[in-house]
N, C-alpha and C positions, 0 to 999 in steps of 0.2 A: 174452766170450760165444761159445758157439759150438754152431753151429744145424745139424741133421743130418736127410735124410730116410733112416728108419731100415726095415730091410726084415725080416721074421721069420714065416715059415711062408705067404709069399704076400700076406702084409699089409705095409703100408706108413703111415708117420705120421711128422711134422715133430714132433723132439722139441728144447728150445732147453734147453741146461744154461749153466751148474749150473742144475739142476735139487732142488728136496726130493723127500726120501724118498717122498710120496703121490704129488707129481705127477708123476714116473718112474714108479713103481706102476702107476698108471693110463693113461701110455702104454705100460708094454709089455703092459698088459693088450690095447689094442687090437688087438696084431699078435700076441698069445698068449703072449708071451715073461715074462707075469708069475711062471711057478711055476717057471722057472731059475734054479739061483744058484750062481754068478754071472750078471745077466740077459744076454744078449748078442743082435747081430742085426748083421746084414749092413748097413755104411754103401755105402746106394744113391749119395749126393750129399751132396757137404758145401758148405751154401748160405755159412756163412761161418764162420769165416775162412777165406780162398780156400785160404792156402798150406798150409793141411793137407787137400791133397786127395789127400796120398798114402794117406792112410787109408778112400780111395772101395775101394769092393768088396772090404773086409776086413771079416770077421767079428769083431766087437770088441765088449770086457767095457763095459757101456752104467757099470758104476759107475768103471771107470778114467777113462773119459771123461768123466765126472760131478766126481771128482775134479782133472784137465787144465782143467778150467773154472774150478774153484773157484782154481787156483794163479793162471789168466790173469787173474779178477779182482782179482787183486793188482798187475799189476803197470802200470808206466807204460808210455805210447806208446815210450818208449827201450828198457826193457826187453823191450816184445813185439819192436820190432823188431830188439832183439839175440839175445832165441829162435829167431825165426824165418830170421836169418842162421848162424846156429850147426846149426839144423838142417839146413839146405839141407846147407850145406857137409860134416855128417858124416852126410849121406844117412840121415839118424834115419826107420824106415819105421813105429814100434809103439809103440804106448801106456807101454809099459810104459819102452821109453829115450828117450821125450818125457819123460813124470814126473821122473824122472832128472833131464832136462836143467834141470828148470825150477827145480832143486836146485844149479845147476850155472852159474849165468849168470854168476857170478865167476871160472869160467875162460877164459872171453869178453869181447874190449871189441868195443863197434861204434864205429869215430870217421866220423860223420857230417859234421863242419868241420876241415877242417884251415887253417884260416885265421889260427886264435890257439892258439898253442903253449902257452900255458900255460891254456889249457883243455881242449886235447888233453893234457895231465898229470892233471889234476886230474880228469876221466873217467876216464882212465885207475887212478887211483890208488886215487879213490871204488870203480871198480870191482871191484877187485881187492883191495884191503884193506878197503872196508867205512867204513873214515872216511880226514879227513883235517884235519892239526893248523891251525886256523884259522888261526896265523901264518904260514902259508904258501902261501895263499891268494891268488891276483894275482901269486906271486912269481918271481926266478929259478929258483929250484928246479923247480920246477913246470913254470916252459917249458924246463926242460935236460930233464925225462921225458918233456915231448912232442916236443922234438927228437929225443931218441935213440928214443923209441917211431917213431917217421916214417921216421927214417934206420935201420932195425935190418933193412929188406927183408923183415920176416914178415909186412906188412901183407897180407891173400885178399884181393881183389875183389870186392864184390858188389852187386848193383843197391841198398843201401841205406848204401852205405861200405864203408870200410875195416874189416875185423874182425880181430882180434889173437887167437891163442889161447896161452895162458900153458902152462907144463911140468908143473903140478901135475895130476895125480891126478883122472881125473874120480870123483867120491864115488857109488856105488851107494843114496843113499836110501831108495828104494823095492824091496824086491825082490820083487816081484810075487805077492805073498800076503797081508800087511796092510800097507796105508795106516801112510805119517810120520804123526805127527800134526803138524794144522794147524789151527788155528783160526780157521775161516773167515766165521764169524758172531759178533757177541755172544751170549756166554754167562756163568752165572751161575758154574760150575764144570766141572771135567773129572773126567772119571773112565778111570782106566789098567785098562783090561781086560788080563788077564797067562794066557797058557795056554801050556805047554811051551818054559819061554823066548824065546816070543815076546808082544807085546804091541802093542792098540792102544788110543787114546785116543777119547773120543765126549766130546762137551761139549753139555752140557745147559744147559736142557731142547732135548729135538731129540724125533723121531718116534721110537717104538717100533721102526719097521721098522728105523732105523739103528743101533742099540743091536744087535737080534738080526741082522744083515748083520756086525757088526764080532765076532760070538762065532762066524760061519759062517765066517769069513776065517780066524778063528784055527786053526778044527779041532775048537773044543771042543763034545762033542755038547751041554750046556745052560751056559747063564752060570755054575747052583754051581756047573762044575767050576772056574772062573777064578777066579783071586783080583783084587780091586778095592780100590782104590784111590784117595781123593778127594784133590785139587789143587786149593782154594778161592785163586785169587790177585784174587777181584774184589775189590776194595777196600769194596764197599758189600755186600757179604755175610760177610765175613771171619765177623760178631760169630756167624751161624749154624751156622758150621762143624761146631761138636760136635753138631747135632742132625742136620746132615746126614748126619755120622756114623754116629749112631743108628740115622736111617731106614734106611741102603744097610745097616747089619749086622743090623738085626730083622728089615723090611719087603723089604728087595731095593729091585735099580735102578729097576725102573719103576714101584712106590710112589713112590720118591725123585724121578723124571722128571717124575711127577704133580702131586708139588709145587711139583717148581722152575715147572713149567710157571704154576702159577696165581700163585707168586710174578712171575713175568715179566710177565705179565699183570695186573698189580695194582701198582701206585706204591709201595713198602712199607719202611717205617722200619723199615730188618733191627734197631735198638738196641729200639725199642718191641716190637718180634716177639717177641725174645729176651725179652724181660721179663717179656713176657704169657705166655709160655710156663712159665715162670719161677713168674707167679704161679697159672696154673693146673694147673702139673703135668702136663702132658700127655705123650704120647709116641711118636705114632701122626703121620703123616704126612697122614691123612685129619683129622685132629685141628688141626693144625696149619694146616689149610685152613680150618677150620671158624673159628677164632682169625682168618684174615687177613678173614674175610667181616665179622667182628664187632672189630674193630682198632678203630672209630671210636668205640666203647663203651667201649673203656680208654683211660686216661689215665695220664702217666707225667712224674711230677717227677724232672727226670734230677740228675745228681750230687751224691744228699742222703744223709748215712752213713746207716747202718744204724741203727736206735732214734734218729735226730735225727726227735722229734715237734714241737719249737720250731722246725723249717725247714721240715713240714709246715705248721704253723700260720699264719706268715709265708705263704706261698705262697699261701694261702685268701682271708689277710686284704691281702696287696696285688697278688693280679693281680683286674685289670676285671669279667672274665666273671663273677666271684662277687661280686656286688653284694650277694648278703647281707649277707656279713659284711664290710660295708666298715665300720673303725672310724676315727675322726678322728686325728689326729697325735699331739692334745694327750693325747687317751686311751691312746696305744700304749703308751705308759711304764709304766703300772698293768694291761697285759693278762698273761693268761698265758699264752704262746703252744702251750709244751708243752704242757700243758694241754687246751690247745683242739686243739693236730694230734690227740694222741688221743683226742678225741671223733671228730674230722672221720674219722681213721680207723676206727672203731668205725663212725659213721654210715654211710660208703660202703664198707666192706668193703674197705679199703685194706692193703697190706701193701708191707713192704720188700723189695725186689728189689735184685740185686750193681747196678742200673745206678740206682738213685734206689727213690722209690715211685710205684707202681703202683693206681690207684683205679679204682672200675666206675660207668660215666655215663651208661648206658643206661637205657633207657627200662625200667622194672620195677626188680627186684632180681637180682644176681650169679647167683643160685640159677639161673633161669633159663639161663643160659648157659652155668653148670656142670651144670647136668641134661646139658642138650644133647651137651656132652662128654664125658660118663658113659656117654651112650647110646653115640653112638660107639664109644666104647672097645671094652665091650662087644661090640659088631657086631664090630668086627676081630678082640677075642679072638677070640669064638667063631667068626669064620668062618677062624680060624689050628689 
């Protein structure tokens, strides 16, 4: 976290980041700085963390800092305090080779104990290469790299340990126009905003405002000019990807934001969605919403082929909830099950979906619910 009394046109306000998209908004609204962008404003005092107070009385981009936050919330008590020894030491005074740095903590060890040498390795090792082979773990090995790391004289001094800086290359990350991408919240999917060979990432659903902040970064005067791009890696959305698809290339992103938004906000069987979408043919991302409201209306027998009305029938006749059609053991021999699924389907307006079948348990008739979505449509067309 990190907490700042923020100063802009005479005004002043305690702003604590990371911060969202609205709730920055409407602080720099209080000190005027909302219609800048990038927003900025003179850090009066930085209540904490202490050791970036070199950033007091610098005029600084409020979303760099915004971002500096979002990085500090990742990291462990070890890590911050091996940031903050790595800054000190190479006098890091700007946002912009803080971000950097926080990109950079592997060219950095802090050894805080030198007590046990072969955990002075094994930090060491962790640090700098990322893993390390479990069989070597406790071992000689291990305390020979903390040996010759102790004995090698490059250890700096500093009020929090020893700190080691390695030969390699510090990496420019960030170069101060658009944000890495970082995925600093759950989200459903990302989308690569791409403009004159440069590109950043927004992960949805997020605020509108951070969508149009990361097309301002890039340069492009409106989002069409960018070409987009979707990266569905959440595992409980994967089955939606192609309709996501859909949306960002008919509807645009903040259609598509709209929905992921109410998806997030709703428990949601991404395989039953798919299906239902499936069975009513929809296409529209306001459509789509409409389907999540009324989900508990459809029902879906999942892994039953295509034209199997015999495992239709079976399903009717031996799950609970259908007491009607409970028929005895002795009778099951002489039923027709095919049969009877295409009744059952005929009856509730059931059809086959790629993920099983699909039937409508709502209160009324399907029609209903397909009017509803007709309307819809409609509206979008016309209002495209």
């Amino acid at each position: 976290m990190i907490k700042i009394i923020a100063n802009h046109n005479n005004r002043s306000v305690i702003i604590t980041f990371p911060a969202n998209e609205n709730v920055l908004y409407e602080k720099c609204m209080e000190i005027q700085a909302a219609e800048n962008f990038p927003p900025t404003a003179l850090i009066e005092e930085i209540i904490e963390p202490k050791k970036l107070f070199v950033l007091e009385n610098q005029i600084v981009n409020l979303d760099e800092l915004n971002y500096l936050a979002k990085r500090f919330d990742s990291f462990t008590d070890g890590e911050m305090a091996q940031f903050f020894a790595a800054m000190e030491y190479e006098d890091i005074r700007n946002l912009k080779d803080l971000i950097n740095l926080s990109f950079n903590l592997d060219k950095y060890t802090l050894i805080t104990d030198v007590s046990d040498m072969s955990a002075v390795g094994l930090a060491y090792t962790l640090n700098t290469e990322g893993c390390v082979d479990p069989k070597v773990v406790g071992s000689d090995k291990l305390a020979r790299i903390g040996y010759d790391l102790l004995n090698s004289n490059k250890g700096i001094f500093t009020p929090n340990g020893l700190l080691f800086k390695s030969d390699k290359p510090m990496k420019e990350v960030y170069d101060g126009q658009v944000f890495p991408s970082y995925a600093y919240k759950d989200f459903i999917l990302s989308v690569d905003i791409s403009y004159n060979e440069k590109s950043e990432s927004v992960f949805l659903p997020d605020y509108e405002l951070a969508i149009k902040k990361s097309v301002e970064r890039l340069g492009a005067p409106v989002i069409e000019d960018c070409e987009l791009n979707i990266e569905c890696e959440n595992p409980d959305y994967v089955k939606l990807e192609q309709y996501f698809e859909k949306s960002l290339s008919n509807e645009g992103i903040y259609e598509l934001n709209n929905l992921l938004r109410i998806l997030d906000e709703n428990q949601i069987d991404a395989k039953k969605l798919s299906s239902a979408i499936d069975f009513t043919d929809v296409s529209t991302a306001d459509n789509i919403g409409v389907l999540v409201e009324n989900l508990d209306d459809l029902e879906l027998i999942e892994d039953v082929s295509y034209g199997d009305y015999e495992a239709v029938g079976r399903y009717f006749v031996d799950t609970d909830c259908y007491e009607e059609y409970e028929i005895s053991d002795d009778l099951q021999g002489f039923f027709n099950f095919a049969e009877f699924g295409e009744y059952i389907a005929e009856e509730k307006e059931g059809e086959f979906v790629p993920d099983g079948f699909m039937f409508y348990e709502g209160n009324g008739e399907i029609g209903g619910l397909r009017n509803q979505l007709e309307s819809e449509e409609s509206m979008t067309m016309g209002g495209m």
